[in-house]
MDTraj code that builds the backbone (N, CA, C; nanometers):
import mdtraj as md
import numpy as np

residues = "UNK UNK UNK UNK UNK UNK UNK UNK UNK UNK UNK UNK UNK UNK UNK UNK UNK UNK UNK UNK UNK UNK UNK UNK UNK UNK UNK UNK UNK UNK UNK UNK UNK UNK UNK UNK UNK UNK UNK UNK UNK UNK UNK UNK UNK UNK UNK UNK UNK UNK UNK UNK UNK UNK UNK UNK UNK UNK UNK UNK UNK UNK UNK UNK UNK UNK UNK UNK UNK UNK UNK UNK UNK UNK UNK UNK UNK UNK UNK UNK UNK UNK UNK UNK UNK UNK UNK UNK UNK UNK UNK UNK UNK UNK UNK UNK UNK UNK UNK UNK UNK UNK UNK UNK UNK UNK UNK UNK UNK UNK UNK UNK UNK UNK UNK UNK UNK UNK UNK UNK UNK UNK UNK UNK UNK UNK UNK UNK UNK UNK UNK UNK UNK UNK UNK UNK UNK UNK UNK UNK UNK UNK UNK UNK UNK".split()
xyz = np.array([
    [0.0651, 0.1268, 8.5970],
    [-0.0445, 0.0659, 8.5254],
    [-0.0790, -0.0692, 8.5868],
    [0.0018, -0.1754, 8.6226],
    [0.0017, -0.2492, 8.6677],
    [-0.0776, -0.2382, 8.8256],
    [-0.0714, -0.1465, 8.8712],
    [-0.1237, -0.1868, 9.0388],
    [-0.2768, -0.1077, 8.9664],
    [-0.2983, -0.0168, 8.9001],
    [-0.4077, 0.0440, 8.8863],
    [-0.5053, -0.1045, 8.8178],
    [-0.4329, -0.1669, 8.7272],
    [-0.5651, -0.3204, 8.6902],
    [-0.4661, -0.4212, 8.7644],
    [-0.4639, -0.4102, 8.8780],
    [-0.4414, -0.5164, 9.0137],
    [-0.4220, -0.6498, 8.9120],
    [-0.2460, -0.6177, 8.8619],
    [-0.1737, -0.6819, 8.7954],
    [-0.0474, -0.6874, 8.8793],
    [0.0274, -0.8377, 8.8522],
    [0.1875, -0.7823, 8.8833],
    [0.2557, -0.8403, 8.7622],
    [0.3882, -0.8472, 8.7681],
    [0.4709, -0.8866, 8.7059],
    [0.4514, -0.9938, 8.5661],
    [0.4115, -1.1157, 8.6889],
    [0.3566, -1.2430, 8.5851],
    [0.2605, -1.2247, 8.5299],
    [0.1536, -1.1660, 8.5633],
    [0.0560, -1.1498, 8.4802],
    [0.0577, -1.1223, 8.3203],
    [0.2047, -1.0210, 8.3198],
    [0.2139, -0.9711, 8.1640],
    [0.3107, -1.0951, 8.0990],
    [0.2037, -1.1290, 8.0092],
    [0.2561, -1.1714, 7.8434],
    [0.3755, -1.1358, 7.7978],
    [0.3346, -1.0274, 7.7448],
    [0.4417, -0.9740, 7.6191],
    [0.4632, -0.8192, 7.6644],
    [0.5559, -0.7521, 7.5807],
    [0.5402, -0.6379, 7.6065],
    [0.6432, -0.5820, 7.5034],
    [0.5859, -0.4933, 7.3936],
    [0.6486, -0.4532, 7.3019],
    [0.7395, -0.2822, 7.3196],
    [0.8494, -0.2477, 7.2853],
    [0.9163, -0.1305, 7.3328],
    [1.0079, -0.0373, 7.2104],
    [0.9469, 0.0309, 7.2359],
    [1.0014, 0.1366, 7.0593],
    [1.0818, 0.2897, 7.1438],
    [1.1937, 0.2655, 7.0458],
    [1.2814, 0.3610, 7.1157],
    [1.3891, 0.4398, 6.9876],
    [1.4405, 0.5109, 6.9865],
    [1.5174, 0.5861, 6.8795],
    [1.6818, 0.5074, 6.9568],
    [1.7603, 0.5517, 6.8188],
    [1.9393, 0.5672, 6.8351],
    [1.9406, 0.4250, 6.7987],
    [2.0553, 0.4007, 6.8336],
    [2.1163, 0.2796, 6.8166],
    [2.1230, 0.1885, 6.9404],
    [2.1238, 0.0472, 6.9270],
    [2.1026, -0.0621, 7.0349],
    [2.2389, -0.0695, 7.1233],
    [2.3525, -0.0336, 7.1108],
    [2.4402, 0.0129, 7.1905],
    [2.4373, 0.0777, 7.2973],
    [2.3890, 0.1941, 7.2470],
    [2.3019, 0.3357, 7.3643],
    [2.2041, 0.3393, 7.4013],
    [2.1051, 0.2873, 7.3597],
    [1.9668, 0.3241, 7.3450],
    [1.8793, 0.1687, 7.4121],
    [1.9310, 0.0776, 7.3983],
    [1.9076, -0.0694, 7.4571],
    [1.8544, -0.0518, 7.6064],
    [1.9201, -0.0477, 7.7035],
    [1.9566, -0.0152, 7.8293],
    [1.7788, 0.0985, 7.8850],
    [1.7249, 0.1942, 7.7837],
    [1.6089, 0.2558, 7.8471],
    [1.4980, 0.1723, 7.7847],
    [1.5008, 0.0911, 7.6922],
    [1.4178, 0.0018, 7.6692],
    [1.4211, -0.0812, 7.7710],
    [1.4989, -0.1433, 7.8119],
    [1.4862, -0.2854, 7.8964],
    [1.4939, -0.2438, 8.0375],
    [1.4764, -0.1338, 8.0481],
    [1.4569, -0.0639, 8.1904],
    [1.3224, -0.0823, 8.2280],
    [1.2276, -0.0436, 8.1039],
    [1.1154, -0.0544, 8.1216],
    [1.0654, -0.1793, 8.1289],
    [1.1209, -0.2558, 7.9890],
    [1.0276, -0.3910, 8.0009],
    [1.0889, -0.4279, 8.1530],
    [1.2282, -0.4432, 8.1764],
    [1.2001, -0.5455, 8.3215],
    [1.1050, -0.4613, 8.4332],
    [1.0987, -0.3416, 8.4293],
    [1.0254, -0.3166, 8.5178],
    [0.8428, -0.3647, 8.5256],
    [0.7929, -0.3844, 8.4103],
    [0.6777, -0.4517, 8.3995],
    [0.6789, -0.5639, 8.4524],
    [0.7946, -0.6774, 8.3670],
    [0.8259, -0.8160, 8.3528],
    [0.8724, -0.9273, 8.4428],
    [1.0031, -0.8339, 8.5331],
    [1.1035, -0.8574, 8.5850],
    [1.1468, -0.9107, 8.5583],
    [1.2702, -0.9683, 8.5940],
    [1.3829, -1.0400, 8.5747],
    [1.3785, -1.1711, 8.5048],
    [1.4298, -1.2564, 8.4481],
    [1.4125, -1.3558, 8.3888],
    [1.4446, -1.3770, 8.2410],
    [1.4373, -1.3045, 8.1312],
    [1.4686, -1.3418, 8.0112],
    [1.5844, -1.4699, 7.9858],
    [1.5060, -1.5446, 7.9188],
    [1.6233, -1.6700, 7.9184],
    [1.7073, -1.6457, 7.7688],
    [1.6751, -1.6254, 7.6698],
    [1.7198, -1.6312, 7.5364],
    [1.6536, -1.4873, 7.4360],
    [1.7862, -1.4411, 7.3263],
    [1.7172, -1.3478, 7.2310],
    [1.7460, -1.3717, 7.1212],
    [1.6338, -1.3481, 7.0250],
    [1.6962, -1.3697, 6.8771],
    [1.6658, -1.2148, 6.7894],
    [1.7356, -1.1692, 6.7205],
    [1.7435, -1.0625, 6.6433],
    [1.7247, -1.0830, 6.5056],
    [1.6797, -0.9997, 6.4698],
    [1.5932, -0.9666, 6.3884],
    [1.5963, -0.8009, 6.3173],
    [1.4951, -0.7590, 6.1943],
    [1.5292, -0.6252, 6.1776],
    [1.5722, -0.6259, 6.0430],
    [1.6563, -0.4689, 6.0425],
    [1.7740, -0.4443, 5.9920],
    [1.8705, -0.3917, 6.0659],
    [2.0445, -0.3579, 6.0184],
    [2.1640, -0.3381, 6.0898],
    [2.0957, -0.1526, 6.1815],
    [2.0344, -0.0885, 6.0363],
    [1.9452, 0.0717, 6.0673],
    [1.8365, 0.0642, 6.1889],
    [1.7594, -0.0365, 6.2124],
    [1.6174, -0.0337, 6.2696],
    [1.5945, -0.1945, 6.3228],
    [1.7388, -0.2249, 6.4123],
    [1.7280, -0.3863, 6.4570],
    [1.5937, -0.4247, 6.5445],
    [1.5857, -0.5169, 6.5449],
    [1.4589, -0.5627, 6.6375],
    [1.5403, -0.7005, 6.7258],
    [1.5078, -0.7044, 6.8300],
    [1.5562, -0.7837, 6.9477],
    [1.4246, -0.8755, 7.0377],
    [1.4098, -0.9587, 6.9723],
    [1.2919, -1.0635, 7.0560],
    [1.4072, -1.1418, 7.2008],
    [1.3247, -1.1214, 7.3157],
    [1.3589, -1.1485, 7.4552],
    [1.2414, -1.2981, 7.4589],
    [1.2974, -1.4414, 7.5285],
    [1.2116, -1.5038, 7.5810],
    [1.2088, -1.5338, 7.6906],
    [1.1307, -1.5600, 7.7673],
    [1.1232, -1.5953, 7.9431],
    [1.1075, -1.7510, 7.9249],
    [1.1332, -1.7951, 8.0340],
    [1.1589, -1.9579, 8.0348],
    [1.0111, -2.0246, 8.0632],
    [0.9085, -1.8818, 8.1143],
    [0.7809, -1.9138, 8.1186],
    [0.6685, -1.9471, 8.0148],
    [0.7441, -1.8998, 7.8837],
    [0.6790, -1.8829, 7.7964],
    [0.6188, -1.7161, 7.7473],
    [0.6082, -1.6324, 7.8656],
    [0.6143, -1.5132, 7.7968],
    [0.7173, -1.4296, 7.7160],
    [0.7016, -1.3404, 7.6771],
    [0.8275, -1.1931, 7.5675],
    [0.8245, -1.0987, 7.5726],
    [0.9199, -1.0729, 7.5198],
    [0.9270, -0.9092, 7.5376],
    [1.0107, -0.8826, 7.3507],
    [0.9664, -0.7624, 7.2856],
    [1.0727, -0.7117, 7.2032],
    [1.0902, -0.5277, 7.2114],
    [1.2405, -0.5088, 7.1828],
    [1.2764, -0.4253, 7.1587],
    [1.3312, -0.3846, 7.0041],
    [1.3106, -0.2530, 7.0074],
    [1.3228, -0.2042, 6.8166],
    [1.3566, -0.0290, 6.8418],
    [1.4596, -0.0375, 6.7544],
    [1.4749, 0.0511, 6.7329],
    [1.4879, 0.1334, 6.6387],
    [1.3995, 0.2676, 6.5955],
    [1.3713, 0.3296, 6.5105],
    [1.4557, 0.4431, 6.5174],
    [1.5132, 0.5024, 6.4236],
    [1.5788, 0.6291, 6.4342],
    [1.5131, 0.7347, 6.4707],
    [1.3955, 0.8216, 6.4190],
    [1.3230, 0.8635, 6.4010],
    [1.1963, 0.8738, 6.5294],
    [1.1718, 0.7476, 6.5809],
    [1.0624, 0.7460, 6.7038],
    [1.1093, 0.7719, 6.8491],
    [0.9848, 0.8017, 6.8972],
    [1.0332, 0.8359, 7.0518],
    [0.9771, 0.7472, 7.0957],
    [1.0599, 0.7473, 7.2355],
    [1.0079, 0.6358, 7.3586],
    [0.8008, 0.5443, 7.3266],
    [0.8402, 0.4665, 7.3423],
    [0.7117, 0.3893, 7.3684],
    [0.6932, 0.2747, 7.3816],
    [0.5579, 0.1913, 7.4915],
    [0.5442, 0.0667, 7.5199],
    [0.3884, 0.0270, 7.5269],
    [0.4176, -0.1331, 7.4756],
    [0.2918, -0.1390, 7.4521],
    [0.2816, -0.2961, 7.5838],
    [0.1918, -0.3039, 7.6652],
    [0.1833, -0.4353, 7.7913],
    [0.0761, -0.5675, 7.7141],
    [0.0490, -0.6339, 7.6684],
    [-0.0405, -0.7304, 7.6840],
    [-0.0662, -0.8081, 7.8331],
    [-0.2052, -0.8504, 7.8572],
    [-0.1941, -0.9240, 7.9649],
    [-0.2614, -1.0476, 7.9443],
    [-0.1956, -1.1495, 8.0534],
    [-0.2452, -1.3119, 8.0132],
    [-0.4435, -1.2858, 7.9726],
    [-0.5129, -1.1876, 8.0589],
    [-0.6555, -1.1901, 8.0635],
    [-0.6896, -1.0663, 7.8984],
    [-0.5561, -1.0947, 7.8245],
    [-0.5680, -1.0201, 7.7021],
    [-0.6385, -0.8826, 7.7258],
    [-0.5783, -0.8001, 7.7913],
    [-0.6012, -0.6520, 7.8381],
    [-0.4965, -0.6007, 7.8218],
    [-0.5110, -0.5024, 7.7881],
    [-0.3261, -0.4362, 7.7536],
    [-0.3535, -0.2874, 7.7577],
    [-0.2364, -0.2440, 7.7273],
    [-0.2407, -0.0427, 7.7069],
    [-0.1209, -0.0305, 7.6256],
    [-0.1314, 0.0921, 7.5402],
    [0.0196, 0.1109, 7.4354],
    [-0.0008, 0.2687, 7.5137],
    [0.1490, 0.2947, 7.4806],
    [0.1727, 0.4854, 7.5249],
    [0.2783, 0.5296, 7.5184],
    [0.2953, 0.6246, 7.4434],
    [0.4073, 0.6655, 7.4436],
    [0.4943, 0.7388, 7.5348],
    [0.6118, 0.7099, 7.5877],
    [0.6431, 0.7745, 7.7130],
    [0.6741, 0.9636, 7.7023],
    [0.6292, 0.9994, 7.7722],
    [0.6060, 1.1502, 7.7599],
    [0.6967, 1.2054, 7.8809],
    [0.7293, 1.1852, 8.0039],
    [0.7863, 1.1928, 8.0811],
    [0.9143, 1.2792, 8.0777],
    [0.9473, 1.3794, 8.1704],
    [1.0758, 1.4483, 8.1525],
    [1.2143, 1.3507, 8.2348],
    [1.2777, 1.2477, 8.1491],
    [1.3563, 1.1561, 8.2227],
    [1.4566, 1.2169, 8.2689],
    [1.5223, 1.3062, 8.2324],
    [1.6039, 1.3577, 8.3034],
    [1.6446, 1.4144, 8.3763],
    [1.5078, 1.5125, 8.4506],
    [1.4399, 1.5394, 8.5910],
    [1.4532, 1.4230, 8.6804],
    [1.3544, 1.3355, 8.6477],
    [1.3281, 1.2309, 8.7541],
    [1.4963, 1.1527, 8.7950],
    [1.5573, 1.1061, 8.6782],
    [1.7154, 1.0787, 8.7072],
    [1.7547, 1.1802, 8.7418],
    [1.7835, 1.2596, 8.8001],
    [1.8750, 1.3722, 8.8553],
    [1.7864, 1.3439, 8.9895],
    [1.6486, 1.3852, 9.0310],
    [1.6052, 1.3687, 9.1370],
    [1.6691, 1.2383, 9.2213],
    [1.6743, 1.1131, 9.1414],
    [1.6767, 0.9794, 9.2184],
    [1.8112, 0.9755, 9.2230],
    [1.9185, 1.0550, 9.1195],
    [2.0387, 1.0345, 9.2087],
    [2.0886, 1.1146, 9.2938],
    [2.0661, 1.2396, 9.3254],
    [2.0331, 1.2704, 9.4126],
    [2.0198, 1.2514, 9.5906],
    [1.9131, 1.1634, 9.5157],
    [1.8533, 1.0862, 9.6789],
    [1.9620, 0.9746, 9.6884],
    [2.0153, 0.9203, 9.5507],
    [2.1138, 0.7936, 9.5818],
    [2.2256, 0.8608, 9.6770],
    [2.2585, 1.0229, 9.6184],
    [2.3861, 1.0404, 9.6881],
    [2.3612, 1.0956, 9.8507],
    [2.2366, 1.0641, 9.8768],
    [2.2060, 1.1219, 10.0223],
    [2.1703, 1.0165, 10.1059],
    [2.1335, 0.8712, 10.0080],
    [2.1065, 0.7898, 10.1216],
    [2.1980, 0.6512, 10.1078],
    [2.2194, 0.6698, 9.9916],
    [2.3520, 0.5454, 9.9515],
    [2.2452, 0.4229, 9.9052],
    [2.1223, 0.4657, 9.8966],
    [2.0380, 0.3247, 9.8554],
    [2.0205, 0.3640, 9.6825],
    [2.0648, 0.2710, 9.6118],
    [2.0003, 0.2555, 9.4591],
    [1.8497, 0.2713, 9.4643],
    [1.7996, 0.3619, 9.3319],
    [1.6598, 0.3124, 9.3039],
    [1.6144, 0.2048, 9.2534],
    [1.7117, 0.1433, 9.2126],
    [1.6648, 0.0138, 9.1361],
    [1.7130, -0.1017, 9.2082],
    [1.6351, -0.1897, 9.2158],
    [1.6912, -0.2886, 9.2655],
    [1.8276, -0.3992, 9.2160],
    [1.9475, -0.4361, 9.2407],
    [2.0470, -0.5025, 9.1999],
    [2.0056, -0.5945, 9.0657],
    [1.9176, -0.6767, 9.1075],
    [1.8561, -0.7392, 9.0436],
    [1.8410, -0.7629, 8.8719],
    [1.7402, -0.6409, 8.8954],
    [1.6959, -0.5528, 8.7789],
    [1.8441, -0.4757, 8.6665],
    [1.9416, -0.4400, 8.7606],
    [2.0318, -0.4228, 8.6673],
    [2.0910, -0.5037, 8.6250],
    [2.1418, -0.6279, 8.6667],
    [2.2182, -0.7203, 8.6083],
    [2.1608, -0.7734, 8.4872],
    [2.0309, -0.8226, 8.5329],
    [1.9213, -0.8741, 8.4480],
    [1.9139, -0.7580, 8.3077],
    [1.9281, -0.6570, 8.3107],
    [1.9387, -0.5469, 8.1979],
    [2.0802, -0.5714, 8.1397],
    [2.1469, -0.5510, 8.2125],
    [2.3073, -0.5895, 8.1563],
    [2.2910, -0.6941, 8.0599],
    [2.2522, -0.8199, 8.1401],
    [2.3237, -0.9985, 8.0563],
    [2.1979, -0.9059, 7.9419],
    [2.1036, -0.8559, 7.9622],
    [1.9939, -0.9287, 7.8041],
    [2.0365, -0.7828, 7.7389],
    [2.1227, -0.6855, 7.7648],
    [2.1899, -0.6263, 7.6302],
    [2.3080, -0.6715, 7.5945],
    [2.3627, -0.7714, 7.6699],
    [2.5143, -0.9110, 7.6275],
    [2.4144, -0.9835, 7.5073],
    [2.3239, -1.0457, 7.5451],
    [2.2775, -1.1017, 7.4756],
    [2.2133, -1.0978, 7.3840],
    [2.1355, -0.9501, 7.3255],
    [2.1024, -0.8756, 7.2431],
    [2.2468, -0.8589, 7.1309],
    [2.3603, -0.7986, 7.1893],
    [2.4640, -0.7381, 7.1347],
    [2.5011, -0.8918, 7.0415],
    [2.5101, -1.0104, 7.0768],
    [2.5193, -1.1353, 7.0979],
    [2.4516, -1.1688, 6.9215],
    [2.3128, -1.1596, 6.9707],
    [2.2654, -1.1706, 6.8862],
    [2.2229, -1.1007, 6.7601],
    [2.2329, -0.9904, 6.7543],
    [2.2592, -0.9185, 6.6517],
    [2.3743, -0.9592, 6.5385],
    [2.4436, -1.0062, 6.6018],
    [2.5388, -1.0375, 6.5241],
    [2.5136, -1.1804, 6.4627],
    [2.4592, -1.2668, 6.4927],
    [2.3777, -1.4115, 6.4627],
    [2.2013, -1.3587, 6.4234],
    [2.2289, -1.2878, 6.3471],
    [2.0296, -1.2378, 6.3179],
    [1.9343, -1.4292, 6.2923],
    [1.8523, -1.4221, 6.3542],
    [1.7684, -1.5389, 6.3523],
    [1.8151, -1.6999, 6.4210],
    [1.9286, -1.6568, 6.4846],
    [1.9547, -1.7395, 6.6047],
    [1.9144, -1.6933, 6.7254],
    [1.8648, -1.8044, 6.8169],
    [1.7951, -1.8074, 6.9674],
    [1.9613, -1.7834, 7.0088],
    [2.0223, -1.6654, 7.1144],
    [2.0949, -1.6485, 7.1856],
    [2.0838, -1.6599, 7.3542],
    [2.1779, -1.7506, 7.4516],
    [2.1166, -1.7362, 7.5650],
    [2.1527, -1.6051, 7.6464],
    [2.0461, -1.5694, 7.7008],
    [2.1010, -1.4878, 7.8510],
    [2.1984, -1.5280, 7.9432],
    [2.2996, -1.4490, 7.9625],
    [2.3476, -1.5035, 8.0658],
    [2.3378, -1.4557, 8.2134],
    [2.3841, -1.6291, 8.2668],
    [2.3062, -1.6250, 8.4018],
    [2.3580, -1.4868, 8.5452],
])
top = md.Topology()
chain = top.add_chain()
for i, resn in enumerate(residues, 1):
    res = top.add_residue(resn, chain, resSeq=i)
    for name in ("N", "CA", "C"):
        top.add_atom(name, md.element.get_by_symbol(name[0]), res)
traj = md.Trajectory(xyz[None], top)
């Protein structure tokens, strides 16, 4: 979506992400996505919700966000705002477990990750810091570095 309205990364604001299960399991394909819009960077999260249907606000040190929520009941979905207030919501429809089997796959044939290092760590610290904060509901928690 992003290269189709000759957007990158910074451009996006916010970006909201609705996902089923619990934030334990289920954390990790949310924030796959937002960093892939966003990239890397979340400085602090504060939680929010309930213990059933938590909600997880992400902040960037830029001033943009991101939140994640999780519904028992809903499937995958994301919604982009952009600084020029243009956005798209959609629900992800995609067969993920095709495409992961394809890309590892190729991981085990070429030894290169699909994702960049980066991007995973950055997913890691902000479900530390999610996990973090859940437990402090309505405290700013930091990312760690």
């Amino acid at each position: 979506w992003l290269k189709e309205q000759n957007k990158t990364q910074k451009d996006v604001t916010f970006v909201s992400a609705r996902g089923p299960g619990v934030f334990a399991n289920y954390a990790i394909h949310q924030l796959e996505m937002i960093i892939k819009v966003m990239g890397p960077g979340a400085a602090r999260a504060l939680a929010a919700g309930t213990p059933e249907t938590p909600v997880v606000v992400y902040a960037y040190e830029d001033g943009r966000s991101c939140l994640i929520n999780h519904l028992p009941w809903a499937g995958f979905s994301l919604a982009i705002q952009t600084k020029d207030q243009k956005g798209t919501a959609f629900d992800i429809t995609s067969d993920f477990w095709m495409l992961f089997i394809e890309d590892l796959l190729l991981f085990f044939e070429t030894g290169k990750p699909p994702v960049d290092q980066a991007e995973t760590c950055a997913a890691m610290a902000m479900i530390e810091a999610g996990r973090n904060a859940l437990t402090r509901p309505g405290e700013w928690v930091a990312v760690p570095a």
